[in-house]
N, CA and C atoms of all chains as a GROMACS GRO file, in nm:
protein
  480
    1UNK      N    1   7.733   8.945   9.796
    1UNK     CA    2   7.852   9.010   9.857
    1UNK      C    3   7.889   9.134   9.779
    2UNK      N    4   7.954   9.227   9.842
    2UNK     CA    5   7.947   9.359   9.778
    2UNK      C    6   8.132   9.417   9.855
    3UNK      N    7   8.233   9.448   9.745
    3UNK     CA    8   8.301   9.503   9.818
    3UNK      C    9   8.323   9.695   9.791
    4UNK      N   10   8.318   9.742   9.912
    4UNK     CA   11   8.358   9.873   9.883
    4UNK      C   12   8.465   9.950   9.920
    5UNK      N   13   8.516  10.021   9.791
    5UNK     CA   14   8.674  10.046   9.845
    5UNK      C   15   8.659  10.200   9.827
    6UNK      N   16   8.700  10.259   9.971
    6UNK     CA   17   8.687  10.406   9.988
    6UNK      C   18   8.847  10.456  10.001
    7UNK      N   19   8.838  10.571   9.952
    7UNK     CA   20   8.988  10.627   9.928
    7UNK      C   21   8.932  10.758  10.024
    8UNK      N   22   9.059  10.784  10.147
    8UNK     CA   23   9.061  10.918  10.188
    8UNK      C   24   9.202  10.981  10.179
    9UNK      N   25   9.196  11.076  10.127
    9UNK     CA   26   9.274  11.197  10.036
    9UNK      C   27   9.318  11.304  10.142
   10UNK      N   28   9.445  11.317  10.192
   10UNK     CA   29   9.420  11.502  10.248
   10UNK      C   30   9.364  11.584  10.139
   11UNK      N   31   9.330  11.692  10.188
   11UNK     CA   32   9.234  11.791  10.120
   11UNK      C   33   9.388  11.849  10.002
   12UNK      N   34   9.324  11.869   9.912
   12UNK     CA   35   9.385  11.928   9.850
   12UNK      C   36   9.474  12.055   9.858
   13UNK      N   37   9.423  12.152   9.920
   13UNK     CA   38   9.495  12.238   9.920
   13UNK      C   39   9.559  12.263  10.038
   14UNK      N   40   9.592  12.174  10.151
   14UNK     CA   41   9.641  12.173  10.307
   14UNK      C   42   9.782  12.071  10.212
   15UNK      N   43   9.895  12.112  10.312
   15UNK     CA   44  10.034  12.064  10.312
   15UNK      C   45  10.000  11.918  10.372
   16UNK      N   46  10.106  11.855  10.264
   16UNK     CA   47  10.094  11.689  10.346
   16UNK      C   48  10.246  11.662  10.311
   17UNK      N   49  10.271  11.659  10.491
   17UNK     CA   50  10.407  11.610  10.532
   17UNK      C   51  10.455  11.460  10.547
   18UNK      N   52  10.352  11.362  10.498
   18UNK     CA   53  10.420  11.246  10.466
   18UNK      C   54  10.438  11.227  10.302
   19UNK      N   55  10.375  11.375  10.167
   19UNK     CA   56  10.392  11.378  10.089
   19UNK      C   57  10.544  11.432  10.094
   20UNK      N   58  10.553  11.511  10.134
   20UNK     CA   59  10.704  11.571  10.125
   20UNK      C   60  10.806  11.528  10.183
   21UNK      N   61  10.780  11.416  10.294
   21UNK     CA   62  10.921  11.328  10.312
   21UNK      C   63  10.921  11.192  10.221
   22UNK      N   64  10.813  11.157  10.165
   22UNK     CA   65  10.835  11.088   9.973
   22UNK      C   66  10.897  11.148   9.908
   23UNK      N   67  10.856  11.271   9.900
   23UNK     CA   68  10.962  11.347   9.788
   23UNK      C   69  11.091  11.317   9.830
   24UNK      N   70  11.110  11.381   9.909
   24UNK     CA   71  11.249  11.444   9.981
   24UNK      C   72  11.329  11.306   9.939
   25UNK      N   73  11.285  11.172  10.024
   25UNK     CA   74  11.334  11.025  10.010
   25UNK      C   75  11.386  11.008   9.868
   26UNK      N   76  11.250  11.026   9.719
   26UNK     CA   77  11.272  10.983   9.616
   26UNK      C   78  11.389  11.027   9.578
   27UNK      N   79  11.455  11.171   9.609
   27UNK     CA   80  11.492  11.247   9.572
   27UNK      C   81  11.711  11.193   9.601
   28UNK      N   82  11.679  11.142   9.759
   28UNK     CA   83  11.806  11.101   9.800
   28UNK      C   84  11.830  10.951   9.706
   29UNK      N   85  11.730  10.918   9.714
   29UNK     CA   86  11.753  10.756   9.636
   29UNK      C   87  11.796  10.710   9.470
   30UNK      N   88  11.763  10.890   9.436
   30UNK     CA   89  11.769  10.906   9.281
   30UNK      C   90  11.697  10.901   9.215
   31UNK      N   91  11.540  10.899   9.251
   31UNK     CA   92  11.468  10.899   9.144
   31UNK      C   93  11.445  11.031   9.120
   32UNK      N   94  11.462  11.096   8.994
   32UNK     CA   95  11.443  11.247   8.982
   32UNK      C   96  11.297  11.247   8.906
   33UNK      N   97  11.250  11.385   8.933
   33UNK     CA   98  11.142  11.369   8.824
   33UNK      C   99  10.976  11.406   8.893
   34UNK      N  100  10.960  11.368   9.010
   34UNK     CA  101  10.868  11.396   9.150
   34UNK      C  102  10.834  11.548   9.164
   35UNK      N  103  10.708  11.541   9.110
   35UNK     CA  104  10.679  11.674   9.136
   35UNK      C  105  10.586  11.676   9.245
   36UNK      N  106  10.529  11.653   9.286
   36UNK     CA  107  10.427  11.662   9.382
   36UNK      C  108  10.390  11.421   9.466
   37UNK      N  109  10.382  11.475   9.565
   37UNK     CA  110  10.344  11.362   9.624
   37UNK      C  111  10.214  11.351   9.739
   38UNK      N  112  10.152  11.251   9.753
   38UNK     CA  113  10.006  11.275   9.839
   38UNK      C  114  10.003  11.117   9.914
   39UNK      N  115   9.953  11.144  10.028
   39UNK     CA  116   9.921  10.974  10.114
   39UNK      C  117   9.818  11.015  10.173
   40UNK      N  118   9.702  10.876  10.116
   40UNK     CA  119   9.615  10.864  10.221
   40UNK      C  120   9.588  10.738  10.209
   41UNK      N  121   9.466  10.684  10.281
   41UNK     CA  122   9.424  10.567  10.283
   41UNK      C  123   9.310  10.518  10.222
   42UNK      N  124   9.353  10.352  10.224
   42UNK     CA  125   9.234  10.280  10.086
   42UNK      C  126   9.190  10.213  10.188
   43UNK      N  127   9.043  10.192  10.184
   43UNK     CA  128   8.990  10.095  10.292
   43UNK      C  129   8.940  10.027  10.232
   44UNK      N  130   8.919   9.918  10.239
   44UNK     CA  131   8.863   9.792  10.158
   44UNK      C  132   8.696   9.691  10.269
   45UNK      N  133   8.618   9.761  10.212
   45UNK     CA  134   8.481   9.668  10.292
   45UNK      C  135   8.420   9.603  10.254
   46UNK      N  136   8.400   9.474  10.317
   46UNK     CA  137   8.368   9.331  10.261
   46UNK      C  138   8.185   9.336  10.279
   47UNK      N  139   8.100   9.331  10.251
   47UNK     CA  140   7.963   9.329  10.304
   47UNK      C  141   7.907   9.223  10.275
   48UNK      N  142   7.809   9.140  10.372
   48UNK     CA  143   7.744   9.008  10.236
   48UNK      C  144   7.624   9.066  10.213
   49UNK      N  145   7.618   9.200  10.198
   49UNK     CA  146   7.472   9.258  10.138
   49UNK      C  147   7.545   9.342  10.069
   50UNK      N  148   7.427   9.442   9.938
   50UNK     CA  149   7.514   9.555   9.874
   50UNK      C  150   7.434   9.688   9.980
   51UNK      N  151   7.571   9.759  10.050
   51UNK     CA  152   7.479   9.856  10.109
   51UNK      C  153   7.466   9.971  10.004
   52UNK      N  154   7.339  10.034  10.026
   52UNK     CA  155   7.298  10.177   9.954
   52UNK      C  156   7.450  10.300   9.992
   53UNK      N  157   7.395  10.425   9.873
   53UNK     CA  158   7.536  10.493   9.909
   53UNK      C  159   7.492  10.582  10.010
   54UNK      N  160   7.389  10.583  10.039
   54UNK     CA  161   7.362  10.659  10.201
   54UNK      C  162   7.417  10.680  10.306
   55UNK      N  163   7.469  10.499  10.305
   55UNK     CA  164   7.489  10.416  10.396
   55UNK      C  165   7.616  10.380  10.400
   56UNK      N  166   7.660  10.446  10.261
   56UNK     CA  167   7.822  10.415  10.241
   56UNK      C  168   7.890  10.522  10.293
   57UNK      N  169   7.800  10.644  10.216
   57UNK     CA  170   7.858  10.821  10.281
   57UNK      C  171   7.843  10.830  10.400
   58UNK      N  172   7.798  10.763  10.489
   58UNK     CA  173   7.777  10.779  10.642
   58UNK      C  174   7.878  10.756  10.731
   59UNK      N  175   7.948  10.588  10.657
   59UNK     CA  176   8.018  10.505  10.723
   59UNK      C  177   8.147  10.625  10.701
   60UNK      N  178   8.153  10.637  10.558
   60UNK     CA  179   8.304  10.706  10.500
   60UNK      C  180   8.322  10.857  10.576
   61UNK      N  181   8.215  10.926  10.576
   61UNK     CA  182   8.239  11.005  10.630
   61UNK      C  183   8.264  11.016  10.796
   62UNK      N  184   8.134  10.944  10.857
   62UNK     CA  185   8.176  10.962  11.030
   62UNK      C  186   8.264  10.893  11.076
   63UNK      N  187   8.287  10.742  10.997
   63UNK     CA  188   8.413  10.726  11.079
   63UNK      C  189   8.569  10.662  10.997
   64UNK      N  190   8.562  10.699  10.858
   64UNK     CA  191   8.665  10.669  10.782
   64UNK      C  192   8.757  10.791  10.758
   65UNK      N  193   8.664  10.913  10.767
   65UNK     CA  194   8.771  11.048  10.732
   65UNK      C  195   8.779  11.118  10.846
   66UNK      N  196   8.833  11.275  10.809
   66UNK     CA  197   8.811  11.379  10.896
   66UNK      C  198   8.816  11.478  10.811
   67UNK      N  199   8.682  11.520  10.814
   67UNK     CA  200   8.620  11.580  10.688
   67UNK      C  201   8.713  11.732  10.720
   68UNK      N  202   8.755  11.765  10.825
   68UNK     CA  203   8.843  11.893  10.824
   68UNK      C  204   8.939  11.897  10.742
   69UNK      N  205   9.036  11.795  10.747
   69UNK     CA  206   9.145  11.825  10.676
   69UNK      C  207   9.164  11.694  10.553
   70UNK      N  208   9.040  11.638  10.491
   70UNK     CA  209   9.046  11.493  10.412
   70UNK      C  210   8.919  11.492  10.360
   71UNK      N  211   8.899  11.474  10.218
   71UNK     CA  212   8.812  11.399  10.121
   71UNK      C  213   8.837  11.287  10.118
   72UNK      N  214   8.711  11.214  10.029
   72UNK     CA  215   8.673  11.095  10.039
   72UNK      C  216   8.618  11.070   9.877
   73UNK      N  217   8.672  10.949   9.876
   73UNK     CA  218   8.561  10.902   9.715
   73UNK      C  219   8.535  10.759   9.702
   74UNK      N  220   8.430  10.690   9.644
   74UNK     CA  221   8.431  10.546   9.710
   74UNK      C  222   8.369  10.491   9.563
   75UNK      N  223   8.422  10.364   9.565
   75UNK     CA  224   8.388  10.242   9.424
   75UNK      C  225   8.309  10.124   9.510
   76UNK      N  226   8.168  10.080   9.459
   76UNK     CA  227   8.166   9.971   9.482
   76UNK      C  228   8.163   9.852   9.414
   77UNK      N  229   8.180   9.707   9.420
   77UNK     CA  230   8.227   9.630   9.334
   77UNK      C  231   8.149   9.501   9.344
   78UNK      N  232   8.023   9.492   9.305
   78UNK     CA  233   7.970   9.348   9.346
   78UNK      C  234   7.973   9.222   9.303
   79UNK      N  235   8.022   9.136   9.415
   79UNK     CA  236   8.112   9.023   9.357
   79UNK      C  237   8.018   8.910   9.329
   80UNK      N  238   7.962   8.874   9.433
   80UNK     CA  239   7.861   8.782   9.410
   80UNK      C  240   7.677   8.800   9.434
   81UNK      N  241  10.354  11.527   8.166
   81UNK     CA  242  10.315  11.490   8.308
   81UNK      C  243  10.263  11.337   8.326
   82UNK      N  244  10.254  11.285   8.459
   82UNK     CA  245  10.200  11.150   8.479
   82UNK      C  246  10.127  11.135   8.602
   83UNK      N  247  10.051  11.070   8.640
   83UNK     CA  248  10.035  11.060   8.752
   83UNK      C  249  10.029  10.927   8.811
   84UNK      N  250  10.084  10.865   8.838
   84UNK     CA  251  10.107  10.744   8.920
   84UNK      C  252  10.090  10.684   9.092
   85UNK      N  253   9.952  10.592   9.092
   85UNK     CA  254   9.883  10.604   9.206
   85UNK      C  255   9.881  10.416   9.244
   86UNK      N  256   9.968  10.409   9.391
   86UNK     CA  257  10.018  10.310   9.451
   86UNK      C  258   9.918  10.277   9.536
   87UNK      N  259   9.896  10.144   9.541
   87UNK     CA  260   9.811  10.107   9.642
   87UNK      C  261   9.874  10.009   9.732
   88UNK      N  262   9.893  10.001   9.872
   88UNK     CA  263   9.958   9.935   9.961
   88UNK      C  264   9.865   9.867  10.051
   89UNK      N  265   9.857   9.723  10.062
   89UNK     CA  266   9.820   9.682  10.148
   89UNK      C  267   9.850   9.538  10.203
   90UNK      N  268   9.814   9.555  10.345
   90UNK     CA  269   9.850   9.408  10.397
   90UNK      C  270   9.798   9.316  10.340
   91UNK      N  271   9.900   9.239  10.390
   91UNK     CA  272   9.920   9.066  10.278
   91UNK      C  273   9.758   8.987  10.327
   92UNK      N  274   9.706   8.944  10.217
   92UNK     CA  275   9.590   8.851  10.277
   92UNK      C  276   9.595   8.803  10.380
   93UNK      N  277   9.674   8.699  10.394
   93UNK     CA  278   9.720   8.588  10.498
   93UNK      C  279   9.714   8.673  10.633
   94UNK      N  280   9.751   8.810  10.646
   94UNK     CA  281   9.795   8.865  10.776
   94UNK      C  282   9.652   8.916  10.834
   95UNK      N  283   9.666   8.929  10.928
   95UNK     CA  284   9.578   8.982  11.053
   95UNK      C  285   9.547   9.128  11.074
   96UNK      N  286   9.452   9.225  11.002
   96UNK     CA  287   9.478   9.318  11.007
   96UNK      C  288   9.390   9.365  11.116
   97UNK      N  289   9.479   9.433  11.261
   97UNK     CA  290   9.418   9.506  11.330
   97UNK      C  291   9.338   9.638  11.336
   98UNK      N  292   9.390   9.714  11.268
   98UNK     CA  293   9.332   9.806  11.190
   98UNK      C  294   9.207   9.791  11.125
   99UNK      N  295   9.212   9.704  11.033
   99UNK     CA  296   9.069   9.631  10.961
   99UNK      C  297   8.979   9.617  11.123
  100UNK      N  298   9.025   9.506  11.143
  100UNK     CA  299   8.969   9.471  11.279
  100UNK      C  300   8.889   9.571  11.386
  101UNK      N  301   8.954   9.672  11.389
  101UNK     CA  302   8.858   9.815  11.488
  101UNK      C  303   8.749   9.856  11.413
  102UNK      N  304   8.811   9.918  11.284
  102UNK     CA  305   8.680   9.974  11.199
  102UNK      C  306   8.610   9.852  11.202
  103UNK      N  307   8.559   9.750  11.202
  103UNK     CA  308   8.464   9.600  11.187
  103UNK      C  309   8.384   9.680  11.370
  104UNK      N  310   8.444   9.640  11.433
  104UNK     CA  311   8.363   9.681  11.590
  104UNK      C  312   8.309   9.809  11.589
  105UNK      N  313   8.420   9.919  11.482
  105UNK     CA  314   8.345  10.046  11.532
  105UNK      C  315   8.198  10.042  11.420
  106UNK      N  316   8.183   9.961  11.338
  106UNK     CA  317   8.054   9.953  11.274
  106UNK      C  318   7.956   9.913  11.336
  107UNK      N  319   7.992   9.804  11.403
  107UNK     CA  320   7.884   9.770  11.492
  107UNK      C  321   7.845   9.822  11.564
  108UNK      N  322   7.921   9.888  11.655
  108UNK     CA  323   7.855   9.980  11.726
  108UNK      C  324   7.836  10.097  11.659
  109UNK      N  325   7.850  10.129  11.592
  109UNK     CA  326   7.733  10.268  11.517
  109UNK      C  327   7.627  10.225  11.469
  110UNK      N  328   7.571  10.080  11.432
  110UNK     CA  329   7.474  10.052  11.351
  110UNK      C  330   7.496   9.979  11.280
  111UNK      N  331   7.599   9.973  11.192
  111UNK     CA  332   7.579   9.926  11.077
  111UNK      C  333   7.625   9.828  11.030
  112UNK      N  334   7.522   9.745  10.994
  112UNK     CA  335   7.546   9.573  10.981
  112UNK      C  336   7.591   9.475  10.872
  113UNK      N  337   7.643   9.400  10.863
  113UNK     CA  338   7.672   9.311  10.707
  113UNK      C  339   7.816   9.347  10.646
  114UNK      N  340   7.879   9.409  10.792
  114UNK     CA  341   8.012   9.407  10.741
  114UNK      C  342   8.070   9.257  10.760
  115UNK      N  343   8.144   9.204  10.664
  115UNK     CA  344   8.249   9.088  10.684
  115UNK      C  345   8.381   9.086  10.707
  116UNK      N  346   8.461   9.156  10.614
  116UNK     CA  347   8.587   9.180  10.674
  116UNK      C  348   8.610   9.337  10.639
  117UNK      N  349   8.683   9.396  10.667
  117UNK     CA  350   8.750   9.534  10.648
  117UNK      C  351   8.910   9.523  10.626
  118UNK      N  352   8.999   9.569  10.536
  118UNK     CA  353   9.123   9.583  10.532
  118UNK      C  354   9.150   9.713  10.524
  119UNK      N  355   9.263   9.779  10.572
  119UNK     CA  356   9.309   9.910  10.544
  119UNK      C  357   9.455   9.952  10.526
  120UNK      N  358   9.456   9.994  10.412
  120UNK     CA  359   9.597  10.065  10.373
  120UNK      C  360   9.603  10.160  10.298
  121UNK      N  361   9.749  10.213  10.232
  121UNK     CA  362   9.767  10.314  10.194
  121UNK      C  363   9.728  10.349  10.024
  122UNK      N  364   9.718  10.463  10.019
  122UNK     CA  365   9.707  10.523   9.868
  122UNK      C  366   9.765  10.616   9.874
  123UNK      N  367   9.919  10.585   9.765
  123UNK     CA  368  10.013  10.711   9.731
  123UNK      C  369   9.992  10.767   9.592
  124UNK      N  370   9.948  10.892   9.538
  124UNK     CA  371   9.932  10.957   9.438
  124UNK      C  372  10.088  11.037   9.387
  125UNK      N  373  10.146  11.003   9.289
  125UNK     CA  374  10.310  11.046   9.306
  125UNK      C  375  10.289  11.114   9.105
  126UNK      N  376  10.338  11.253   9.106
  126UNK     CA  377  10.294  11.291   8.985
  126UNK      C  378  10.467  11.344   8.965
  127UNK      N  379  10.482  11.268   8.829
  127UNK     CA  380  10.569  11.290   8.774
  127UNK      C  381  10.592  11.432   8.670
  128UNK      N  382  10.672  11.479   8.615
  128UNK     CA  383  10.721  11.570   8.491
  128UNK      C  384  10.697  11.516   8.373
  129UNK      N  385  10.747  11.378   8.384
  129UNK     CA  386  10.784  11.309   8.280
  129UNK      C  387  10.700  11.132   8.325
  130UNK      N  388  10.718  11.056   8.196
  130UNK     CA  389  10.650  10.943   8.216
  130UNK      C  390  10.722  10.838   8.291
  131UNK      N  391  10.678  10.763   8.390
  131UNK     CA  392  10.821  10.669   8.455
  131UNK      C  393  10.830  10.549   8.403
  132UNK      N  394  10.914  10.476   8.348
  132UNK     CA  395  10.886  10.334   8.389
  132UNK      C  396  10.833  10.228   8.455
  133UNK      N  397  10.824  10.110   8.410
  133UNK     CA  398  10.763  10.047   8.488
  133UNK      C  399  10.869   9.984   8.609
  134UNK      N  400  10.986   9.973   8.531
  134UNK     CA  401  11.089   9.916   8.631
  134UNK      C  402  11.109  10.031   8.753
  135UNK      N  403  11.118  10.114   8.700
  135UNK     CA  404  11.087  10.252   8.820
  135UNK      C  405  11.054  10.270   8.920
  136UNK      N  406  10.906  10.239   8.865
  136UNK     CA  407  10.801  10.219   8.921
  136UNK      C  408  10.766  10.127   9.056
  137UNK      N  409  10.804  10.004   8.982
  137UNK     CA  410  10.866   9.885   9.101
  137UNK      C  411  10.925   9.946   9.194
  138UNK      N  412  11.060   9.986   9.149
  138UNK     CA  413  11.161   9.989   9.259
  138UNK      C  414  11.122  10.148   9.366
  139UNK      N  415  11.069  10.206   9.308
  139UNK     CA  416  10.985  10.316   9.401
  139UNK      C  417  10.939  10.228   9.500
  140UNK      N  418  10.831  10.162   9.426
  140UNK     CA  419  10.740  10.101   9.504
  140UNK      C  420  10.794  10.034   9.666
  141UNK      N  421  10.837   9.948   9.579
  141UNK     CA  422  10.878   9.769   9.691
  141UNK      C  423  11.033   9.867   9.767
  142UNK      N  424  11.096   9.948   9.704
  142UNK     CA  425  11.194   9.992   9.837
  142UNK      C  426  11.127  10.136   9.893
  143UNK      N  427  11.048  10.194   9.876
  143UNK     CA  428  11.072  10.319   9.938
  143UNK      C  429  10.879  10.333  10.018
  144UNK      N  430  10.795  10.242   9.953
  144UNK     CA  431  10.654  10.250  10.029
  144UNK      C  432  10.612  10.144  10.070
  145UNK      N  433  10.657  10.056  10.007
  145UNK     CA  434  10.604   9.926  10.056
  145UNK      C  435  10.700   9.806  10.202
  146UNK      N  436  10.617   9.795  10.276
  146UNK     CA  437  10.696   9.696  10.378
  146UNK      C  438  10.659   9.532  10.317
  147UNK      N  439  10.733   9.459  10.217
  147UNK     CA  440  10.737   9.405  10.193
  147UNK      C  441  10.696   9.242  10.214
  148UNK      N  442  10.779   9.238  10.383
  148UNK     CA  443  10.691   9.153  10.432
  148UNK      C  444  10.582   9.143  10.501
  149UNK      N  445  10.497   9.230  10.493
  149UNK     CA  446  10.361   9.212  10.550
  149UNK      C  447  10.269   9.315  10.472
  150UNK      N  448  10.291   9.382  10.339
  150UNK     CA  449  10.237   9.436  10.253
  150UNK      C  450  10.257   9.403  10.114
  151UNK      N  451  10.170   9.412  10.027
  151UNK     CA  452  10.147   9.364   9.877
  151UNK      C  453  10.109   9.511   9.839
  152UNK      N  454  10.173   9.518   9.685
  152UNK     CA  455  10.127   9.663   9.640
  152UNK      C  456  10.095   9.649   9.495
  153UNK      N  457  10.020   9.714   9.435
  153UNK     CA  458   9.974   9.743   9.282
  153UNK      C  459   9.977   9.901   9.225
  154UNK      N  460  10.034   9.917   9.161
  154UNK     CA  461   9.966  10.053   9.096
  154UNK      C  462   9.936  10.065   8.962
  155UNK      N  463   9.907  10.240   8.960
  155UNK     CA  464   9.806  10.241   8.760
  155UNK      C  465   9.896  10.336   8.776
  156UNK      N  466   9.933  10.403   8.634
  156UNK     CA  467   9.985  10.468   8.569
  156UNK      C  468   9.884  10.546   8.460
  157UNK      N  469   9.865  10.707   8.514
  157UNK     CA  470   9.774  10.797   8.426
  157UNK      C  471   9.817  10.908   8.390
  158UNK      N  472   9.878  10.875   8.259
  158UNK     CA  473   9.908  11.022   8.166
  158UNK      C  474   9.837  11.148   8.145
  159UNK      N  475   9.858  11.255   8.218
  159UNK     CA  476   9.773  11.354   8.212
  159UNK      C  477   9.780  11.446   8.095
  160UNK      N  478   9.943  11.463   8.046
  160UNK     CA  479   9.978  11.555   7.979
  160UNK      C  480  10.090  11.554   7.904
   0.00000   0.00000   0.00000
């Protein structure tokens, strides 16, 4: 069994408006101190084989991101 | 500086539909030996200063996390 956990990132240098209504939030709630904020998603894949990273960059890229406006970076973790 | 990176995701126990599509959309692209898939969020939140851990929490569990049907962890990485 093999798990792989892929992180997709907005691109770095494109505006991310669910980063800035975190801020904005932290900001009403009192936490001071927030300089920058970012959301994306962690996907978590269970395999009972270890797949190659071929096969990982394929999955992550065609159908986990959108390589226009989002990077990608991926860990795999083999359990058993 | 700090950088402090949240990971959100649905509770084991729950049913993730989300998980659930990406699982079919593998199959139909090809690719086999998936078992389960989960999917949630990754918040990257960079501080000025270093936060607490109690902070940290209460960021967390009131302002990203939906509590009852999400579990969250984060790391804490001092940049500067």
């Amino acid at each position: 069994m093999a798990k792989v956990v892929v992180h997709v990132m907005p691109k770095a240098e494109l505006l991310d408006p669910q980063g800035a209504a975190v801020i904005s939030a932290l900001g009403r709630l009192g936490f001071s101190g927030a300089t920058d904020v970012r959301v994306g998603k962690r996907f978590e894949l269970t395999f009972d084989r270890e797949p190659d990273e071929v096969e990982i960059r394929k999955i992550a890229s065609t159908l986990l991101t959108n390589e226009v406006i989002e990077d990608y970076d991926f860990q795999v973790e083999v359990t058993a």
